[in-house]
N, C-alpha and C positions, 0 to 999 in steps of 0.2 A: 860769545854768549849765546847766541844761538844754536850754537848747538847743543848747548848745555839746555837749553830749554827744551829741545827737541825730544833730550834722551828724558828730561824730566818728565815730560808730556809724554811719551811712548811709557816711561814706567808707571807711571800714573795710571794710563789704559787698559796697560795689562793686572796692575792689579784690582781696579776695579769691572773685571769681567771673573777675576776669581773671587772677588766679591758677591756680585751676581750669581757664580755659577753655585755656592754652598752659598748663597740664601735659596734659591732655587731647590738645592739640595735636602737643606733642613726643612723647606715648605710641599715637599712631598709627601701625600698621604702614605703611609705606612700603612701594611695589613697584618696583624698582628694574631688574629684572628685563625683558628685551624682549618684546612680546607676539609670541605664534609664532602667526602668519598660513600658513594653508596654500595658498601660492599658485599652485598646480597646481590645486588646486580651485577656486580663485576665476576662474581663469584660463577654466577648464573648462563654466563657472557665465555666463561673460561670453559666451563662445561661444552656448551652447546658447539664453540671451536673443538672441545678436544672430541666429543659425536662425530663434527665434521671430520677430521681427521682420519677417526676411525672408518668412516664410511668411507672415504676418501682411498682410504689403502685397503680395508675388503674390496672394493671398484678395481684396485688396481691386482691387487691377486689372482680374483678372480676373469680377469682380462690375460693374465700371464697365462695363469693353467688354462684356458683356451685356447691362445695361441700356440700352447705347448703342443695341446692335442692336436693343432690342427697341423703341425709339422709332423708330431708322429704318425696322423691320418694320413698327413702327404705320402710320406717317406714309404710308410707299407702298400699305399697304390702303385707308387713308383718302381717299387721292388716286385710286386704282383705282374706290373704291366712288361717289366725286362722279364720275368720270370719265362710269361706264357705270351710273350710277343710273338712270337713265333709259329703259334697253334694254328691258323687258318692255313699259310704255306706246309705243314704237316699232315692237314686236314684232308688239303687237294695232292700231296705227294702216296699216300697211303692206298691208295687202288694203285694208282702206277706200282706201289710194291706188291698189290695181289694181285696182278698180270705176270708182274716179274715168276713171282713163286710161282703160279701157275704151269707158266711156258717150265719151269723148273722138273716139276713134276712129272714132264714128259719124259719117253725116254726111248732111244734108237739105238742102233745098229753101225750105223753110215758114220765112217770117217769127219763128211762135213758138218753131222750134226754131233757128233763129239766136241769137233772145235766148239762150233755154237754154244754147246752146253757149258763146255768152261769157262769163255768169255762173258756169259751170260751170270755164270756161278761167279766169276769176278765180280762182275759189276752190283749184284747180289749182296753180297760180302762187304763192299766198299759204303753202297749207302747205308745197308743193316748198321754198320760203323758209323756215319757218319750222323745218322737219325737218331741214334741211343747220345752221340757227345750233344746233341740238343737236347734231349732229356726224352724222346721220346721210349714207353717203354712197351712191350706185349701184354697182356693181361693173361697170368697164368690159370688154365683153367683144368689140366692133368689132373681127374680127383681131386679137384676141388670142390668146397659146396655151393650151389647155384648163390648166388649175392646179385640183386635185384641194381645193385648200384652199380657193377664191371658187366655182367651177364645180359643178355634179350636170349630168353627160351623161346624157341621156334616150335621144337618136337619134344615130345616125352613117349618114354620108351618103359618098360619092366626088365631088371637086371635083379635077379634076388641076391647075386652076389657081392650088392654093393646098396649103401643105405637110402633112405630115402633122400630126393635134394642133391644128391650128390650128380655131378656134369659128367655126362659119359662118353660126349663127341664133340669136337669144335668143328663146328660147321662154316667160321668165319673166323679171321683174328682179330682182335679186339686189342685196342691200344690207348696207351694215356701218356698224359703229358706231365712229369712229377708226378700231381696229386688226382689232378682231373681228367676225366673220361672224354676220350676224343672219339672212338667209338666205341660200343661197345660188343663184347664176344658174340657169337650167334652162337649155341649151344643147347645140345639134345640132354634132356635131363631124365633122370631115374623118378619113375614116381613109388 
């Protein structure tokens, strides 16, 4: 018999805790009531996020195309600087080539200075080559018309047979590098 009391007693418990628990349940206030949403403000609220937003990604565009330029800023200095890295060593090689020509323009008689002149005319040859594959070039000035940008006029001379401005003598050679003047011609012009 006890334990019939026991299981009585245990059921007894548990049903009066589900007793408990829906009175508990039916003695809860209920809200029945609509919830008041203020919808001008949310309205208000949704706007002002979707400004941010918008500012938020002009901010970021305009951060892109910055960056953008500032890579293609890089890239054409970069290209600039391989371009004409080279110019100072061309700068200081350039008299050593009007010595070369110079000694060229002599001229003899004598066996030994034969040899000399063609060794000389080699070596001549070989940098004139090797100075143009770095880009350096002459500044043509045969008939051409004085240009204050390739040209330094030294002398002016009277030629009626030819226009005014136009170069009559290169009194120096004048050389560039691609675009830019590394020196420029010395030349007698017609006035």
């Amino acid at each position: 018999m006890t334990e019939e009391k026991k299981e009585q007693s245990a059921d007894q418990t548990i049903q009066d805790q589900q007793n408990a628990e829906e009175q508990n349940i039916s003695q809860a206030p209920v809200d029945e009531e609509p919830i008041d949403v203020d919808e001008d403000g949310l309205e208000k609220k949704v706007a002002e996020l979707e400004q941010a937003a918008e500012a938020s990604e002009e901010k970021y565009l305009r951060l892109y195309a910055e960056f953008e330029n500032y890579k293609k800023r890089t890239r054409a200095e970069l290209d600039t600087e391989r371009t004409y890295r080279s110019q100072s060593v061309l700068r200081d090689i350039i008299p050593a080539l009007d010595n070369i020509e110079r000694a060229l323009s002599q001229s003899g008689e004598d066996p030994a200075f034969q040899s000399l002149y063609k060794g000389l005319q080699m070596i001549h040859e070989n940098l004139v080559s090797a100075l143009k594959e770095h880009g350096l070039e002459e500044i043509q000035t045969q008939d051409q018309v004085f240009d204050p940008n390739l040209h330094q006029a030294v002398l002016q001379d009277k030629d009626d047979s030819k226009d005014t401005g136009v170069i009559l003598e290169e009194l120096q050679k004048g050389y560039k590098l691609k675009e830019r003047v590394l020196r420029p011609s010395m030349v007698k012009v017609n006035e």
